[in-house]
N, C-alpha and C positions, 0 to 999 in steps of 0.2 A: 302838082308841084311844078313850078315853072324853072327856065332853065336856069335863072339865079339862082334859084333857093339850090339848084343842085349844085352846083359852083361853090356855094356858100358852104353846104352841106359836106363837101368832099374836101374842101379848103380846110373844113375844123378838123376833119377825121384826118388829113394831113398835116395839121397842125401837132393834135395832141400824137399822133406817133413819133413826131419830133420829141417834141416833149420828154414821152414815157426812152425811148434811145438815148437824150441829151440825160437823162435820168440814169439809166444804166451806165452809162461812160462814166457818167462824174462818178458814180459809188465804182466802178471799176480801178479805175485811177486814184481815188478815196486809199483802198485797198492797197496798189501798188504802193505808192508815198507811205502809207503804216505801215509795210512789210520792210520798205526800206530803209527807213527811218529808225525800224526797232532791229534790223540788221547791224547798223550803222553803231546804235546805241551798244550792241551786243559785242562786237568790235573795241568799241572806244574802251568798257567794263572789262574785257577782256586781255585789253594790248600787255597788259605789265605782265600778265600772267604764262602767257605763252610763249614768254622770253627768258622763263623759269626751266631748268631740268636739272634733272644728275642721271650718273651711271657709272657701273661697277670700274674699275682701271688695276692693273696689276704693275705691282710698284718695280722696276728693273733698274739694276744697279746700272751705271750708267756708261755705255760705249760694250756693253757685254747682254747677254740674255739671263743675267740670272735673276731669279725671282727671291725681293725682298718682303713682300706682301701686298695685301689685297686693300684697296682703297677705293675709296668714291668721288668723286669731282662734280661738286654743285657749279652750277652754270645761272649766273643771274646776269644776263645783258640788259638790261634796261637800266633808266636814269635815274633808280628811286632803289633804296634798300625794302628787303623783303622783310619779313617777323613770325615768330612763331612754327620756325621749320622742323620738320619731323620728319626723317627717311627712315623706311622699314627695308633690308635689304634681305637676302637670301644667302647662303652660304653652300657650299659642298656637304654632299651628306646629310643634306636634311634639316643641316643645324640653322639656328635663327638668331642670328647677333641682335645684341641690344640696339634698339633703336639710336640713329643722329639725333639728336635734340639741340638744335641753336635758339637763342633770342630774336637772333637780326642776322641780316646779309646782306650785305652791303652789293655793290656791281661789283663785277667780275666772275673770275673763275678761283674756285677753293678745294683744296686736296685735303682729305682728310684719312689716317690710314687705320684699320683696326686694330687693338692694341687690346690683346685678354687682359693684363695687369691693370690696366688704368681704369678708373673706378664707373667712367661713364661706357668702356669699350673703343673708347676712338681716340685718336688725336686728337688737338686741338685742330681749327681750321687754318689752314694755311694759302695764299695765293699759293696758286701753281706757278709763277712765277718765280717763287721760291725755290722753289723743287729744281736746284741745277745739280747736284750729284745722279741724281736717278732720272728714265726714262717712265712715263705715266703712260701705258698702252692699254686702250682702253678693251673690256671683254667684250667679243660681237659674237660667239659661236656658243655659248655656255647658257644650257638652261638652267643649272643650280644658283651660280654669281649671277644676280640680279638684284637691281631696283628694282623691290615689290608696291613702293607708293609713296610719295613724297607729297607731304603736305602743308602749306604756308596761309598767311595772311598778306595781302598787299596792299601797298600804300594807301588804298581806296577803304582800308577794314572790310573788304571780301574775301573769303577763306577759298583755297582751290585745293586741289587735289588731281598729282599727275598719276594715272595708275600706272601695273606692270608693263602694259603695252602700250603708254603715250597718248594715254588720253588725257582731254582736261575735263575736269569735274567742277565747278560748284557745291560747296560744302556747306552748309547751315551751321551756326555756332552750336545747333544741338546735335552735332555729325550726322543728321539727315542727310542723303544729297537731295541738293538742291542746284538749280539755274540763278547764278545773283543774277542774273541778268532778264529778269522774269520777277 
């Protein structure tokens, strides 16, 4: 073999490791752009949902400490009403109030107070804005008063679910959980 052909020789076999490297980078890169892209996507599927909460609040008659009762404060910041809300909360002693049940929710913030008498358990909703006789302090030390699970639809027809400790869930219409965003 003369000294072309090794030139030649060594040239291909430095050719094709370009090659097979220019090969790996682009499926490297391939990868990064889909991780991000479905990041991005998870994000976007996500954004209304996670500007969704509530939590327990204790109702104080207002400029004093006394306690008139025990209420929840839904929190919808985003630019689109939510549907089909459902909060499971906790009470003292073990006991389990009847579920929140709304249709829609609109933005903002809404107080709603527990009421044994009243046929569904709650108040209607009301802004908190409303709420100028009393102070709404909300519970941060109490493991009984809790929001056990808040569950909605968002403007997108994806179902979520915030659990006891603030996560968000992906719900299946058949209360699988599920990733909508998957």
């Amino acid at each position: 073999m003369g000294g072309t052909e090794w030139v030649t020789a060594v040239a291909a076999i430095g050719a094709l490791a370009a090659a097979i490297w220019a090969g790996i980078t682009a499926r490297d890169l391939y990868r990064v752009e889909t991780d991000r892209d479905q990041r991005s996507e998870d994000d976007r599927r996500r954004a209304q949902a996670t500007q969704v909460a509530a939590w327990i609040v204790i109702e104080l008659e207002a400029d004093a400490d006394t306690p008139r009762g025990v209420g929840v404060v839904v929190h919808n910041s985003s630019d689109s009403v939510i549907y089909d809300v459902e909060i499971e909360t906790s009470a003292k002693n073990g006991r389990t109030p009847k579920p929140i049940r709304m249709e829609l929710l609109p933005p903002g913030d809404y107080y709603l107070r527990e009421k044994h008498a009243h046929p569904r358990g709650w108040t209607f909703a009301r802004s908190t804005e409303e709420v100028l006789d009393a102070t709404l302090r909300p519970v941060t030390t109490s493991r009984d008063l809790r929001v056990q699970s808040l569950t909605f639809r968002d403007s997108a027809d994806l179902r979520w679910r915030r659990t006891r400790n603030g996560e968000l869930v992906g719900v299946r219409d058949d209360a699988a959980p599920a990733d909508p965003a998957h």
